[in-house]
C-alpha positions as CSV (number, residue, x, y, z in Angstrom):
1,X,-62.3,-107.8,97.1
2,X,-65.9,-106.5,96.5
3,X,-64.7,-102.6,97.1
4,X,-61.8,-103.2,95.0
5,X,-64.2,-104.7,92.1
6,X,-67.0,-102.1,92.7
7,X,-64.1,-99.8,92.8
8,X,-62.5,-100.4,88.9
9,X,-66.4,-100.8,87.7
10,X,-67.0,-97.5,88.7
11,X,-63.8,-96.1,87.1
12,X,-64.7,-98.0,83.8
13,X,-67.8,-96.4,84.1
14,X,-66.2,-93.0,84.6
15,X,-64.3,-93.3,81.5
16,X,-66.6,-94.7,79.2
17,X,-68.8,-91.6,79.8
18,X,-65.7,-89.4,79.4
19,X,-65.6,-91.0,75.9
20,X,-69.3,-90.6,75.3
21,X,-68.8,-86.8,76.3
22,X,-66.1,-86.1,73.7
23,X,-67.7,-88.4,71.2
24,X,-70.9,-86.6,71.0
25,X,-69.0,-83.2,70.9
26,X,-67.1,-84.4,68.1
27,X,-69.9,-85.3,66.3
28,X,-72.0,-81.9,67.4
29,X,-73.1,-79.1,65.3
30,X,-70.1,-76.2,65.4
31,X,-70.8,-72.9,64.9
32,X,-68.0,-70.6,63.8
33,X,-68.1,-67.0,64.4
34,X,-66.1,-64.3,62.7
35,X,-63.4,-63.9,65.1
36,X,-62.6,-67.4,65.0
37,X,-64.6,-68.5,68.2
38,X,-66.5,-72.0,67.9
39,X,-69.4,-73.4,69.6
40,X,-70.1,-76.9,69.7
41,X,-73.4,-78.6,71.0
42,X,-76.8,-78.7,69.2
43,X,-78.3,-76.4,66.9
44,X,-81.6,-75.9,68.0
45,X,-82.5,-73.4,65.4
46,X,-81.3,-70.4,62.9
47,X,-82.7,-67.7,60.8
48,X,-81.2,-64.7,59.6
49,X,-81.5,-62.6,63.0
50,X,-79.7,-65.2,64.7
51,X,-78.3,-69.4,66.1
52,X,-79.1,-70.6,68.8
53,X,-77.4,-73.6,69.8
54,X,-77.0,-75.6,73.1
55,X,-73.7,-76.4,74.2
56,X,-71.4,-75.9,77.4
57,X,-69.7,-73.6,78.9
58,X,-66.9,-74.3,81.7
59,X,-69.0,-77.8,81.8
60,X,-72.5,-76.2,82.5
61,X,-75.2,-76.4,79.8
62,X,-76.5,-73.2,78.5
63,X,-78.5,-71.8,75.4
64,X,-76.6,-69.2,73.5
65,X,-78.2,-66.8,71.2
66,X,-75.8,-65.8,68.7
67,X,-76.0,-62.8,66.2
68,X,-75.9,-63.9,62.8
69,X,-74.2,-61.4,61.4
70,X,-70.9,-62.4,63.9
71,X,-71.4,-66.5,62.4
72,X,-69.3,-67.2,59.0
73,X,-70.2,-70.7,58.6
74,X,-72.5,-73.2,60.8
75,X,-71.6,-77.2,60.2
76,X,-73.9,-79.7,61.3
77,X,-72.5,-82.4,62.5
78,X,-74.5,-86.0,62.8
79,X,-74.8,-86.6,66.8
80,X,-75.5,-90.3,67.7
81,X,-78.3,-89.3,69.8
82,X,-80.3,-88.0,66.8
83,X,-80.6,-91.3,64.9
84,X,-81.3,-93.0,68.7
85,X,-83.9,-90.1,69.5
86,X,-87.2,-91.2,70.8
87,X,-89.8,-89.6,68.6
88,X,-92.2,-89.8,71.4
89,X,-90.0,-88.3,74.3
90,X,-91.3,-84.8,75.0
91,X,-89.2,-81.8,74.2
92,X,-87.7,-79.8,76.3
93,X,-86.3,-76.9,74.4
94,X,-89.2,-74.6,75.3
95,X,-88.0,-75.2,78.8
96,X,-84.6,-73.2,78.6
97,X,-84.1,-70.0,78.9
98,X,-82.8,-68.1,76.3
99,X,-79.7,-65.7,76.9
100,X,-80.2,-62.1,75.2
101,X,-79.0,-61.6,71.9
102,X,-77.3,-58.7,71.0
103,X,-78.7,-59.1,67.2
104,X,-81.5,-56.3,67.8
105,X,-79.3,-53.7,68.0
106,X,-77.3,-54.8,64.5
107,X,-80.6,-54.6,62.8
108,X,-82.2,-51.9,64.2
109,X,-79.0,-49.8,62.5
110,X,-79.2,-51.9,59.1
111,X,-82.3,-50.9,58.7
112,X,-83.7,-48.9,56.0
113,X,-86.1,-45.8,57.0
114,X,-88.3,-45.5,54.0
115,X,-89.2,-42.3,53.3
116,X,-92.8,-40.8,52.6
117,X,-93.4,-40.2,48.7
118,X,-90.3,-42.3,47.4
119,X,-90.2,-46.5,46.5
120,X,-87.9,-48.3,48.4
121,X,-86.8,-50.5,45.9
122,X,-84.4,-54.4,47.1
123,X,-82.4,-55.8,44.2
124,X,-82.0,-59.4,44.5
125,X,-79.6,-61.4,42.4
126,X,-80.4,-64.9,40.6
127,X,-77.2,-65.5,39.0
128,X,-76.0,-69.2,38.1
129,X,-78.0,-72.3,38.0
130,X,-80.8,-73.1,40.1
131,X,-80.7,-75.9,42.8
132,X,-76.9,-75.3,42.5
133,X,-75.9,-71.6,42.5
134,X,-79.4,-69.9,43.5
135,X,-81.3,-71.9,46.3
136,X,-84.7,-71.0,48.0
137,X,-83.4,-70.0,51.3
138,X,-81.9,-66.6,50.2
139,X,-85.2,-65.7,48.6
140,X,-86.8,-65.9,51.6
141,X,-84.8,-64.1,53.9
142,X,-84.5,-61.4,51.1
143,X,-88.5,-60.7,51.0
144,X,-88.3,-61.3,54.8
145,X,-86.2,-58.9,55.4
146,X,-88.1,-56.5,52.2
147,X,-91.3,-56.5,54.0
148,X,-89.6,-55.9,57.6
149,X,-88.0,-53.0,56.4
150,X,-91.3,-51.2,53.9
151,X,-89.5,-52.3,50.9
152,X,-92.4,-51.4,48.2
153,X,-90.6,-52.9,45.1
154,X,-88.3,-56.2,44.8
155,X,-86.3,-56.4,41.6
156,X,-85.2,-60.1,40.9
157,X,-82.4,-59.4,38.1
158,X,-82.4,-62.7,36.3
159,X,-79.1,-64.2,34.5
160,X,-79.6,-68.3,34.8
161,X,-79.9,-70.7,31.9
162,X,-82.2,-72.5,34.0
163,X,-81.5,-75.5,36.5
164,X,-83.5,-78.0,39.1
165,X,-87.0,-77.8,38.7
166,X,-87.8,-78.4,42.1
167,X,-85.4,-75.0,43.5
168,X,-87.4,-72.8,41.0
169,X,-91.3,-74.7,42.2
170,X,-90.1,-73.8,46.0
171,X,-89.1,-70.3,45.2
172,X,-92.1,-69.9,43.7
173,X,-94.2,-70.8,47.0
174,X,-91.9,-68.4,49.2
175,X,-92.9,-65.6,46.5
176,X,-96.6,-66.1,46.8
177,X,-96.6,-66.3,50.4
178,X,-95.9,-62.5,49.9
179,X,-98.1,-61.6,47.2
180,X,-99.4,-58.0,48.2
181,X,-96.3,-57.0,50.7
182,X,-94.7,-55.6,48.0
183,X,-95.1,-55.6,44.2
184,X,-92.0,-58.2,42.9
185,X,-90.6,-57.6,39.5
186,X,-88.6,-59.8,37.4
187,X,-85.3,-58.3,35.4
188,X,-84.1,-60.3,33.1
189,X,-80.5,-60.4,31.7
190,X,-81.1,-64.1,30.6
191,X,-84.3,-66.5,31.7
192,X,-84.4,-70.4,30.4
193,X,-85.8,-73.4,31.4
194,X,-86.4,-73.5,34.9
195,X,-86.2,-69.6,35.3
196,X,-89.2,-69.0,33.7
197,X,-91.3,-70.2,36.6
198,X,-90.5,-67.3,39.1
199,X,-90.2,-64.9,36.2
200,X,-94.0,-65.8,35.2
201,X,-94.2,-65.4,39.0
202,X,-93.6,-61.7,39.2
203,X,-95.7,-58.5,39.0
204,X,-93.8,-57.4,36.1
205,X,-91.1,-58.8,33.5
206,X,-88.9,-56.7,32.1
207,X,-86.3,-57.8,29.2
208,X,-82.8,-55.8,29.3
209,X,-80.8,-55.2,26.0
210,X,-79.8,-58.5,24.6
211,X,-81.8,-60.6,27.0
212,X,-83.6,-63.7,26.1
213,X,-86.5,-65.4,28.0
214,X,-88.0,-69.3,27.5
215,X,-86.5,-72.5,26.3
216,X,-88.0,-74.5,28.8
217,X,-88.1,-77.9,26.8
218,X,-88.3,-81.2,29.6
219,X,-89.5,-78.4,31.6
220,X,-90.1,-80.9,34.8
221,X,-89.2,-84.3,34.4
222,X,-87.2,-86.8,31.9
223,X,-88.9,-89.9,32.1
224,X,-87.4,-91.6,28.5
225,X,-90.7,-92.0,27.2
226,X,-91.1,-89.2,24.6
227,X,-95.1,-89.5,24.6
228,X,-95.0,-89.3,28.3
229,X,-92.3,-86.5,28.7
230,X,-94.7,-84.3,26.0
231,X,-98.0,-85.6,28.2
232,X,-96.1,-84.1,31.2
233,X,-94.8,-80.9,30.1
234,X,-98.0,-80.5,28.3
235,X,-99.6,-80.8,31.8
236,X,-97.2,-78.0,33.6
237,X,-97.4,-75.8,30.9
238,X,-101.0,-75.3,31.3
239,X,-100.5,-74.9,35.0
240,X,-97.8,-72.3,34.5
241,X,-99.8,-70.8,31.8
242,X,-102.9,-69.9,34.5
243,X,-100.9,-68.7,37.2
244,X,-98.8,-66.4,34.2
245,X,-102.3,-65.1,33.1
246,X,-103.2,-64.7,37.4
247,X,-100.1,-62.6,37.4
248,X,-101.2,-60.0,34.1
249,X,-98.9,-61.8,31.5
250,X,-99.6,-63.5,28.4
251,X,-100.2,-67.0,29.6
252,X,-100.2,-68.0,25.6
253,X,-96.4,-67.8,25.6
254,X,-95.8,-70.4,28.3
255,X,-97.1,-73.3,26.3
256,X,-94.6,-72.3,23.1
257,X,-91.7,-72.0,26.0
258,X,-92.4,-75.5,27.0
259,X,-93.6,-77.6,24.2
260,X,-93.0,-77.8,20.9
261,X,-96.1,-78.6,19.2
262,X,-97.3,-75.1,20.5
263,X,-97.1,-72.0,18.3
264,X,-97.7,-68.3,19.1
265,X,-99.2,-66.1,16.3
266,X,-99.6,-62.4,16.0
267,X,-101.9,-60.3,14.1
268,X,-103.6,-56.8,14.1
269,X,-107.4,-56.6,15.6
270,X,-110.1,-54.1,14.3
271,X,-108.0,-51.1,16.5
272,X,-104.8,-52.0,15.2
273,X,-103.4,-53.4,18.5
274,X,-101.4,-56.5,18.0
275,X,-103.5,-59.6,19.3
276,X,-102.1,-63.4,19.6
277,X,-103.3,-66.3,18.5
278,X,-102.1,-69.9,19.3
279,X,-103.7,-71.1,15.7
280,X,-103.9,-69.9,12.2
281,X,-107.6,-70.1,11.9
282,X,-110.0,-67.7,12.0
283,X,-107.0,-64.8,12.1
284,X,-105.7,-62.5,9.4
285,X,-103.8,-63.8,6.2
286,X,-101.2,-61.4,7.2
287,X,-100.2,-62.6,10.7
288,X,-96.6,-62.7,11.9
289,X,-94.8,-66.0,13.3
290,X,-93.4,-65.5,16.7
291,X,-93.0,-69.4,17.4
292,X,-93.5,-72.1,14.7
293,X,-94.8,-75.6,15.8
294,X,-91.8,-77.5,15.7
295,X,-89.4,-75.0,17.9
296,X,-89.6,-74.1,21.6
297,X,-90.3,-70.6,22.0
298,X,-86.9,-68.5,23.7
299,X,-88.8,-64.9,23.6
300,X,-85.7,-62.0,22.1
301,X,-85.5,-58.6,23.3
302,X,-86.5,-57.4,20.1
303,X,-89.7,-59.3,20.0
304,X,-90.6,-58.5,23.2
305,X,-90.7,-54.8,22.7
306,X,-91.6,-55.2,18.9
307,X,-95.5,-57.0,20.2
308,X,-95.1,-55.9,24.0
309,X,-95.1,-58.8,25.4
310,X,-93.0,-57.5,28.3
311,X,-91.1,-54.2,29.6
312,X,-88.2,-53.7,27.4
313,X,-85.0,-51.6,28.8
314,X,-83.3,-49.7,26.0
315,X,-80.7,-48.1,27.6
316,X,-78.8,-50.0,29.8
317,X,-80.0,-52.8,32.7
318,X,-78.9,-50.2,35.5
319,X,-81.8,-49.8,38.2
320,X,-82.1,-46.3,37.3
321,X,-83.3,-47.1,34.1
322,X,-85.3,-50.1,35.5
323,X,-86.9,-47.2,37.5
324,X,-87.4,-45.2,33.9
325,X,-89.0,-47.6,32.2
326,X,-91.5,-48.0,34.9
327,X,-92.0,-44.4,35.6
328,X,-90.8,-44.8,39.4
329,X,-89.7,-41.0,39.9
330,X,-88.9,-41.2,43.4
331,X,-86.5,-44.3,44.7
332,X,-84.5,-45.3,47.2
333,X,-82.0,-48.1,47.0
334,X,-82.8,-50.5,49.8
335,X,-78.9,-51.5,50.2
336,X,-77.2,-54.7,49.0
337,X,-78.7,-56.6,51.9
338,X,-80.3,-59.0,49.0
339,X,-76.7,-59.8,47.1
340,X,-75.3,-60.6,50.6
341,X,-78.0,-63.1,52.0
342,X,-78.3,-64.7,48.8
343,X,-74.5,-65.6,48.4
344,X,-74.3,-66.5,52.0
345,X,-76.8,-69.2,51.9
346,X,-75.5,-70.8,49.1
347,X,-73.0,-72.6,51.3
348,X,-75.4,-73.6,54.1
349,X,-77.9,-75.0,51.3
350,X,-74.9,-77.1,49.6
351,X,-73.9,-78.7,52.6
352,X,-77.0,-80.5,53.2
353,X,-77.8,-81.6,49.9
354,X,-74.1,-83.1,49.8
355,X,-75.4,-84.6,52.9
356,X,-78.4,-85.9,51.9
357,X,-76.9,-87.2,48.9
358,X,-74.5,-88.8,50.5
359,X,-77.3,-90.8,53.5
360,X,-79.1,-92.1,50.0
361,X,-76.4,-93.5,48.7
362,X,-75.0,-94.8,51.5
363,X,-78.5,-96.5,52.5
364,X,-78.8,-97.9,49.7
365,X,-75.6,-98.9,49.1
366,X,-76.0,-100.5,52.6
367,X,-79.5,-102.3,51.3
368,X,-77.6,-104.1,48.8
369,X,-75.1,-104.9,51.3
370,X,-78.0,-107.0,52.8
371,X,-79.1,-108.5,49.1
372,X,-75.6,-110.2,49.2
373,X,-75.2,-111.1,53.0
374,X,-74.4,-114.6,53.7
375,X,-74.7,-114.6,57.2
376,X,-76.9,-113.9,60.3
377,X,-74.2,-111.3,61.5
378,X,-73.2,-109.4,58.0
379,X,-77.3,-109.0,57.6
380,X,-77.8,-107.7,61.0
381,X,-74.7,-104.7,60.3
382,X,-76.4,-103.9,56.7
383,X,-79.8,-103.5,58.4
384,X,-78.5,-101.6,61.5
385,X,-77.0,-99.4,59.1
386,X,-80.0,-99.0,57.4
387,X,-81.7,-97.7,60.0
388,X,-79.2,-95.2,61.2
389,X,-79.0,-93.7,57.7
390,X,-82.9,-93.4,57.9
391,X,-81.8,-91.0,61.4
392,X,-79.5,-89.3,59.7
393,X,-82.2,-88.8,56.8
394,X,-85.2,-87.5,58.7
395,X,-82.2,-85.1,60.2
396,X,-81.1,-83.4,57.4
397,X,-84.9,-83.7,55.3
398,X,-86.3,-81.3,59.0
399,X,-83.2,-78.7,58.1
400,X,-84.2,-78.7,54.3
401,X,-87.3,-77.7,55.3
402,X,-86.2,-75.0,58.3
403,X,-84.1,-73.8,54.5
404,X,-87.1,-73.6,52.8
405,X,-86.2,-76.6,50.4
406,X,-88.7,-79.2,51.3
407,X,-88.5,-80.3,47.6
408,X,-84.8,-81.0,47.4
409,X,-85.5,-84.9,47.3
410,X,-87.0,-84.4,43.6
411,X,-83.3,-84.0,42.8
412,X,-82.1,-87.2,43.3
413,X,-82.9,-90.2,41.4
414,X,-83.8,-92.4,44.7
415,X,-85.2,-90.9,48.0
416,X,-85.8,-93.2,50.9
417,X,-89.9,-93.5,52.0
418,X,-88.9,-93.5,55.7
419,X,-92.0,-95.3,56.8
420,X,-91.9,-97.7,54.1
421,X,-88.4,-98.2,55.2
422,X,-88.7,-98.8,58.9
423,X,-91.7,-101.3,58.6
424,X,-89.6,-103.5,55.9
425,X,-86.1,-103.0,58.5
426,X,-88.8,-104.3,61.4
427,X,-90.1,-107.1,59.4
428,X,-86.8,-108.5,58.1
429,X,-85.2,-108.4,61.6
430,X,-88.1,-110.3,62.8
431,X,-87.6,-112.9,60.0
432,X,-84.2,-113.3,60.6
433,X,-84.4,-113.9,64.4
434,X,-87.0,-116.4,63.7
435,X,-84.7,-118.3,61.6
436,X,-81.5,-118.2,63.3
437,X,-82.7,-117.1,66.8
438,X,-82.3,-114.3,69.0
């Protein structure tokens, strides 16, 4: 009667690991590949060489090491043994081999030889709205690959009316992490709000026919209160207006692009250059209003090249005449590695703010699941639940920051203070279990 017992545990057993195995492969990471191949398991980390993910193969574990270029779309699954992981169990990624990846080869023939006399010039697009159309990660695998490859010249060509503050303040820290690689220029078909940020950013600026640069009322934050909102933007404004002035441009204009109450003037000094003022006192009778005090300053073609505030094009927005207007003579085009990268990672990017989005609200919607509990039990699900949202959340926060988005959570209205979060989970189950029991 024992064997028989010991017997039917041990198939119980059997099975209930079978359905742990397929439950945590249903829940893995996938990654699909071009020809329609998909490997499940764990990603353990991707750039744009290359995945690697750990998964199985004819039931053995391996590490594959997949060329990116072969991968049309990773999904990250959420794998119960993430929320459950152990911060303080050691890792043991370090300790598998890696197979070879046949991505060297790829690259090795993408690249670019840059030949001696001539710039090598990347065109990167910013096309759409920031935080939505344009995110950090395809800026920095762009310059990434620009600097691998001798790229001498990046031109940003610019058509966004603006967007999330907190996309255009993390692009920003990508482009100054490779301030002297290359010189970076800004091309803009159309720059307001948020875009000005980068653009101010940039070696150069250079305004194409029609084009129109600033508008960056509420530049960072809405808070309702008008006096605060002004104190704010007043604040950033003078930040930007430094780090435009670091960069060779006219830091005077940030201000009027950001805040109202600022003005730009312009006058002719004692050698008949124009000059700018940001008061009417102590400057010519005869000066010139480029910005009032009671408009925000959105910078026109014409004015640009009229007081040259920036470079103008005249003839077209072509990179040839890009090139013109800057007196580049010699040029080669760097390939549309740039439009491709930046388009790819737009779907990557989406899919974990959609994900993060959704672990707020559901932990919060969760927390007030537990305001309105009227029993031991219902409490104990919400705050359960809590805490694996919090899993799910330090997840998806680590691969924001791998995508160079560590800011993302300024987007939402609510983001969840994981240590605050865990303490008050602790402390509540200990209430609870004092009060009803174990």
């Amino acid at each position: 009667m024992l064997n028989r017992q010991n017997c039917f545990s041990s198939v119980r057993m059997l099975a209930l690991a079978a359905t742990m195995a397929l439950t945590s492969v249903a829940l893995g990471d996938e990654v699909i590949m071009r020809d329609g191949t998909v490997h499940t398991g764990t990603v353990v980390s991707r750039d744009r060489r290359s995945v690697i993910i750990d998964t199985e193969i004819h039931g053995i574990s391996t590490r594959l090491t997949l060329d990116r270029n072969n991968v049309r779309s990773i999904v990250m699954g959420e794998t119960e043994t993430e929320a459950e992981t152990d911060e303080s169990t050691p890792s043991i990624e370090n300790s598998i081999p890696s197979l070879p990846s046949a991505s060297e080869k790829k690259e090795d023939e993408r690249k670019v030889l840059k030949r001696d006399g001539y710039n090598l010039i990347l065109e990167v697009p910013l096309k759409g709205t920031f935080g939505q159309d344009i995110y950090p990660l395809g800026i920095a695998e762009s310059l990434a690959y620009a600097k691998e490859v001798g790229v001498t010249d990046v031109v940003f060509r610019i058509n966004s009316g603006g967007g999330e503050v907190w996309c255009s303040s993390d692009m920003v820290e990508i482009m100054n992490n490779y301030r002297g690689e290359f010189k970076m220029h800004m091309l803009i078909e159309s720059a307001i709000s948020a875009s000005i940020w980068p653009s101010f950013t940039c070696d150069t600026i250079t305004m194409a026919p029609g084009s129109d640069f600033g508008g960056a009322v509420v530049y960072r934050m809405n808070t309702g209160n008008l006096e605060v909102d002004k104190k704010m933007n007043s604040i950033y404004a003078n930040k930007l207006s430094s780090a435009a002035e670091a960069n060779g441009h006219l830091g005077i204009l940030v201000p009027a692009m950001i805040v109202s109450d600022n003005s730009v003037y312009a006058y002719k000094d004692a050698n008949g250059e124009w000059a700018f003022s940001n008061t009417t006192e102590g400057i010519p009778s005869n000066y010139e209003v480029i910005d009032g005090p009671d408009t925000i300053l959105t910078l026109k073609h014409s004015q640009a090249k009229k007081y040259g505030l920036t470079y103008v094009m005249e003839e077209g927005r072509s990179l040839e005449e890009f090139c013109k207007v800057h007196g580049i003579e010699k040029w080669d085009n760097a390939g549309d590695y740039g439009t491709q990268i930046v388009e790819e990672s737009v779907e990557d990017c989406k899919r974990v703010r959609d994900q993060l989005e959704a672990t707020i609200t559901g932990f919060y919607g969760e927390l007030g699941q537990y305001g309105g509990a009227r029993t031991f039990r219902t409490a104990g699900s919400a705050l359960n639940s809590m805490k694996k949202y919090m899993g799910h959340y330090k997840r998806y926060m680590k691969q924001a920051e791998e995508m160079h988005m560590p800011s993302i959570v300024d987007s939402f209205d609510q983001a969840i203070d994981v240590t605050y979060w865990q303490n008050w989970i602790e402390d509540t189950k200990k209430d609870l279990r004092r009060m009803y029991g174990p």
